[in-house]
ZADO-1210 file (C-alpha; in nm, 4 decimals, padded with zeros to 6 digits):
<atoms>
<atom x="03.9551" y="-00.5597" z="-02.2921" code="UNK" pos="1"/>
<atom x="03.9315" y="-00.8764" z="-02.0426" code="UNK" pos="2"/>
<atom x="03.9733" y="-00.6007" z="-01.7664" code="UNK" pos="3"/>
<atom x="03.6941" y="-00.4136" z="-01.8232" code="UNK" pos="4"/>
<atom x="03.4405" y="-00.7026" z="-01.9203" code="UNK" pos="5"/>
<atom x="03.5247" y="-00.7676" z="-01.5675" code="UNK" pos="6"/>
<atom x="03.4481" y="-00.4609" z="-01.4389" code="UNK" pos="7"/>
<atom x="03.1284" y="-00.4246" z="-01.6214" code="UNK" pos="8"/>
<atom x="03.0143" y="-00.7758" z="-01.4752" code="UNK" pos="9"/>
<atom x="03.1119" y="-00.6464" z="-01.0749" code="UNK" pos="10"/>
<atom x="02.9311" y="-00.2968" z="-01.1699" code="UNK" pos="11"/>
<atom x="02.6036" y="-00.5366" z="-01.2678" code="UNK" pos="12"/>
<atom x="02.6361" y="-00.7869" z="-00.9718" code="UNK" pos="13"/>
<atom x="02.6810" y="-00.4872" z="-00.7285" code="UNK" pos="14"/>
<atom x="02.3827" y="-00.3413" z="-00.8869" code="UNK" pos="15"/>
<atom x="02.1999" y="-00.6491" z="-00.8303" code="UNK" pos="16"/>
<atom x="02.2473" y="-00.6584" z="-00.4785" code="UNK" pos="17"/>
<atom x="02.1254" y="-00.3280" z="-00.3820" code="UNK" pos="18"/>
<atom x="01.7729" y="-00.3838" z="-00.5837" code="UNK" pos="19"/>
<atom x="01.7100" y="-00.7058" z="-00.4587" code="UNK" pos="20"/>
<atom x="01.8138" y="-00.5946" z="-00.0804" code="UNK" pos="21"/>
<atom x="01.5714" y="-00.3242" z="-00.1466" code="UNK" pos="22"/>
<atom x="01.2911" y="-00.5033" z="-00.2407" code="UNK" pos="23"/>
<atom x="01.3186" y="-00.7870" z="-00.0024" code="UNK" pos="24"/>
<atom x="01.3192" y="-00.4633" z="00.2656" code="UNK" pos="25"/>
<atom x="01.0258" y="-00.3674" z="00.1482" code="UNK" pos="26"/>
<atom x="00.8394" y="-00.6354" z="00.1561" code="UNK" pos="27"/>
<atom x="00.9367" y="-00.7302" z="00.5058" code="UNK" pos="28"/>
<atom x="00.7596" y="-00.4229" z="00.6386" code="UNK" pos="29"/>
<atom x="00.4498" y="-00.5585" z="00.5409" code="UNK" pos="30"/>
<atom x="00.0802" y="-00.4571" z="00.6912" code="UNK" pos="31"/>
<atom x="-00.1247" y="-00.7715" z="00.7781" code="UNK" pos="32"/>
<atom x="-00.4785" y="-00.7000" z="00.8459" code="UNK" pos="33"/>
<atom x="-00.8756" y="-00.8648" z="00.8580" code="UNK" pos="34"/>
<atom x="-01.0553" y="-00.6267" z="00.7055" code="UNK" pos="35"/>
<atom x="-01.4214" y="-00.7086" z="00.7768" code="UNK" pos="36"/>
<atom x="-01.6454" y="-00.5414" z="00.4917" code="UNK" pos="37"/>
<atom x="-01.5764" y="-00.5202" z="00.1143" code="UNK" pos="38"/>
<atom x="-01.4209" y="-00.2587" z="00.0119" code="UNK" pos="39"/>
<atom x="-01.2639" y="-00.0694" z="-00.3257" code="UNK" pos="40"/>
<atom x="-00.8985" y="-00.0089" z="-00.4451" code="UNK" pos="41"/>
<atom x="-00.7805" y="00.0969" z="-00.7512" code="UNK" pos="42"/>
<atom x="-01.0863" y="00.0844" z="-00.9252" code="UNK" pos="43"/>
<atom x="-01.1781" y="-00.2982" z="-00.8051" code="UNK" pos="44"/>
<atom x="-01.3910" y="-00.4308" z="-00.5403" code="UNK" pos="45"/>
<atom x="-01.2379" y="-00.6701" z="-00.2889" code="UNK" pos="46"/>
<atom x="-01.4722" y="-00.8824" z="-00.0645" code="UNK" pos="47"/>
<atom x="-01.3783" y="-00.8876" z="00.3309" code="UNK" pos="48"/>
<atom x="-01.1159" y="-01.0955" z="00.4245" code="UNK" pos="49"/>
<atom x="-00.7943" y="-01.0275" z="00.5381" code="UNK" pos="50"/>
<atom x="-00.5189" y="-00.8771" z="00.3245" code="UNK" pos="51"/>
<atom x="-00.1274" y="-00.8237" z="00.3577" code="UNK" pos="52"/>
<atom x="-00.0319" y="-00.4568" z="00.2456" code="UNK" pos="53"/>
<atom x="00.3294" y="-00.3920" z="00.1498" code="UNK" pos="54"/>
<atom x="00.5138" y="-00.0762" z="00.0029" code="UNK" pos="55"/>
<atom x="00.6429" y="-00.1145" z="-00.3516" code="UNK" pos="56"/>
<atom x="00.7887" y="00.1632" z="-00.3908" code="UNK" pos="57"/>
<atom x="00.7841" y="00.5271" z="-00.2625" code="UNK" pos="58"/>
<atom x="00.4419" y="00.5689" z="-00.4838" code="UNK" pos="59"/>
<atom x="00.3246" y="00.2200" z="-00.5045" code="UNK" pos="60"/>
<atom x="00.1515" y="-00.0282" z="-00.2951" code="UNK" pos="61"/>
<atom x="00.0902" y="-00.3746" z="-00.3190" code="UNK" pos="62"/>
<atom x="-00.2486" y="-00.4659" z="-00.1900" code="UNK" pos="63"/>
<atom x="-00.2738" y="-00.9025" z="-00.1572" code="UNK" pos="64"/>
<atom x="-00.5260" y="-01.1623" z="-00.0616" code="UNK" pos="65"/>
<atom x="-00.3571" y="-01.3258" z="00.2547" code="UNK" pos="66"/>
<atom x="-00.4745" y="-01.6897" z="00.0838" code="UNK" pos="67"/>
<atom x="-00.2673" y="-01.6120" z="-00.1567" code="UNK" pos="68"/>
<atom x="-00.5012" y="-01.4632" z="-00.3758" code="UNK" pos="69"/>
<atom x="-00.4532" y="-01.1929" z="-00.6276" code="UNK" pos="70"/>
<atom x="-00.2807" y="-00.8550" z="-00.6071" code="UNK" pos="71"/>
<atom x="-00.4131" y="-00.5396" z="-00.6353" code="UNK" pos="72"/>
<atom x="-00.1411" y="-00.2714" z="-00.6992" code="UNK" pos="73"/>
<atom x="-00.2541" y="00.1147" z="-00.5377" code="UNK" pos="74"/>
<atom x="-00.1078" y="00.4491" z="-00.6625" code="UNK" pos="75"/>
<atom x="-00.0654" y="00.6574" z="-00.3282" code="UNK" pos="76"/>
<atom x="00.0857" y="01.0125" z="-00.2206" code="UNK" pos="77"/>
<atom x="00.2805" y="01.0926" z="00.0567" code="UNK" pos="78"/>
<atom x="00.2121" y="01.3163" z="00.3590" code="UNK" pos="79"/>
<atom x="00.4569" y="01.4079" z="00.6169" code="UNK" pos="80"/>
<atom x="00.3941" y="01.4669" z="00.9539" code="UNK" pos="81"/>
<atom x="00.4165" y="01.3715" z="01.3420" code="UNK" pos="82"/>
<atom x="00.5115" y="01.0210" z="01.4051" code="UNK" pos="83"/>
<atom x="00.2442" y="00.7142" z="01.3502" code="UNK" pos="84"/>
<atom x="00.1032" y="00.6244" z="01.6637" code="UNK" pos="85"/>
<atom x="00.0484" y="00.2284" z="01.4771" code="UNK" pos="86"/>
<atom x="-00.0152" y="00.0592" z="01.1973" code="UNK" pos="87"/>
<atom x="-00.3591" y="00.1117" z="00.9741" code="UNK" pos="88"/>
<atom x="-00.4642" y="00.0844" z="00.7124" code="UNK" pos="89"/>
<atom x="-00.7612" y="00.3497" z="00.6851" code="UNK" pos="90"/>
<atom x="-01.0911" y="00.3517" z="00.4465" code="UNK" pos="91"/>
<atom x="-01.3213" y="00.6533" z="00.3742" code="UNK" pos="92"/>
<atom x="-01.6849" y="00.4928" z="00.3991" code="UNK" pos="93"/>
<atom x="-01.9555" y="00.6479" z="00.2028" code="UNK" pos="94"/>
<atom x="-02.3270" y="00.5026" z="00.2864" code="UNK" pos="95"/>
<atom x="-02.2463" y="00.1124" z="00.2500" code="UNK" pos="96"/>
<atom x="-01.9709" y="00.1728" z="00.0200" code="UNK" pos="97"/>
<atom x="-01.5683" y="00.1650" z="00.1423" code="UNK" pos="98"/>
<atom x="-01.2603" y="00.3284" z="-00.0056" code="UNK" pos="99"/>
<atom x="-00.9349" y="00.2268" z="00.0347" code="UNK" pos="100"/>
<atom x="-00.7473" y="00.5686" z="00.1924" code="UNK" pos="101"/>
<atom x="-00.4217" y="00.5035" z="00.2986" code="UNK" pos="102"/>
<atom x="-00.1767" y="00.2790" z="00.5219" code="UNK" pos="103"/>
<atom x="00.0051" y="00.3988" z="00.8111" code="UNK" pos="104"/>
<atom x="00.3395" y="00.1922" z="00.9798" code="UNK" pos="105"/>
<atom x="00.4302" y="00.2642" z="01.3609" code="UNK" pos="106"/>
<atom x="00.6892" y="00.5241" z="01.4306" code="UNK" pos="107"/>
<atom x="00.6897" y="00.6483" z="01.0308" code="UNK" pos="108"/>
<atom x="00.6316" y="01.0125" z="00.9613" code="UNK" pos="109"/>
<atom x="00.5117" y="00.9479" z="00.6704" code="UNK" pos="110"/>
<atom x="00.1508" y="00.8466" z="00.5549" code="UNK" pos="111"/>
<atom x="00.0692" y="00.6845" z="00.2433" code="UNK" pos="112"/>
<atom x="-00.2516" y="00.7773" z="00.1062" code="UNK" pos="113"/>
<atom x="-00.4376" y="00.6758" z="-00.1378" code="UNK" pos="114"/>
<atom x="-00.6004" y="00.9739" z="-00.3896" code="UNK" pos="115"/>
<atom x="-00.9844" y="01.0013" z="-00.4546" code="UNK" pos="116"/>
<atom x="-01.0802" y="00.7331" z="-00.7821" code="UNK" pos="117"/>
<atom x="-01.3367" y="00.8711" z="-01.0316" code="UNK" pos="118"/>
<atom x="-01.5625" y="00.6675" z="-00.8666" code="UNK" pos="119"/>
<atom x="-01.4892" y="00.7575" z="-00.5031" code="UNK" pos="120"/>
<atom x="-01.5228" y="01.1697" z="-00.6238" code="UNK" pos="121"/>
<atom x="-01.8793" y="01.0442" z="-00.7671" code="UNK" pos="122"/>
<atom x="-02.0011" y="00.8127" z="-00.4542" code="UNK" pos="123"/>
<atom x="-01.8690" y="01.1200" z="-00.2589" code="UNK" pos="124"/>
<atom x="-02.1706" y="01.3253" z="-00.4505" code="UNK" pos="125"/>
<atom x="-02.4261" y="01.1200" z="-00.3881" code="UNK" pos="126"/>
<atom x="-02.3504" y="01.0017" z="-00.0366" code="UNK" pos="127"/>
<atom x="-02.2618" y="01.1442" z="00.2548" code="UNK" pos="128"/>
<atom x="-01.9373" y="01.0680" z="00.3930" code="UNK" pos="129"/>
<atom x="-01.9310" y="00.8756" z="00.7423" code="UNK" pos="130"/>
<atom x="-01.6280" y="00.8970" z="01.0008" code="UNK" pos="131"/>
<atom x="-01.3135" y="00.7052" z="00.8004" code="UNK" pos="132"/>
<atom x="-01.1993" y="00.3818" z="00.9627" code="UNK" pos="133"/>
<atom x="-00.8971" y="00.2709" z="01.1153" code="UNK" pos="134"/>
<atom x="-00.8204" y="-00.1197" z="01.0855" code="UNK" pos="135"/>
<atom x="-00.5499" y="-00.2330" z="01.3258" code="UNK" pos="136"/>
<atom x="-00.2545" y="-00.4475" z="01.1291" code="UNK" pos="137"/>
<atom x="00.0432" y="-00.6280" z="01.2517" code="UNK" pos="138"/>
</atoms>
């Protein structure tokens, strides 16, 4: 019995490791960025100011106020493709009004981005949509 208590308790520890070496990964490859205009993700509106982006998870990122303000967490998609020539984090702009569309890290092939809200598919109907926009991040 004392055997495999302690076997249990080195399976958990071990398990441990790997989730918290994962998620202090992920966070280190965090997108830092001044984003100049206000702009909308998931569903809220974020006044300019500069922002660090991070990757959750495979489906999930983490959207913060660089002063330590509150987080915003994003639902994105993956696409596949050449090599990321930087890191950006990119916004569809409709008249006045910016989406959040994806984030892009240097030397990736893969590009998170962000689907269409309810309310970006109805802006999208009324406006016009102008060129996206590529924010530099470090």
């Amino acid at each position: 019995m004392r055997i495999r208590s302690i076997h249990v308790i080195a399976t958990a520890l071990v398990l441990a490791a790997t989730i918290g070496t994962q998620t202090a990964s992920a966070q280190s490859e965090s997108l830092r960025s001044n984003i100049p205009f206000e702009f909308y993700a998931a569903g809220k509106r974020l006044p300019a100011g500069t922002y660090i982006v991070a990757q959750v998870n495979p489906s999930t990122l983490r959207l913060q106020d660089a002063r330590g303000g509150k987080s915003v967490f994003v639902v994105v998609g993956q696409d596949s493709g050449p090599l990321n020539d930087g890191n950006w984090i990119v916004f569809n702009r409709y008249g006045s009004r910016s989406f959040l569309a994806g984030a892009y890290w240097s030397g990736s092939p893969t590009s998170l981005r962000v689907p269409l809200s309810r309310e970006e598919r109805e802006v999208s109907r009324i406006a016009s949509q102008l060129p996206s926009i590529r924010i530099a991040a470090r």
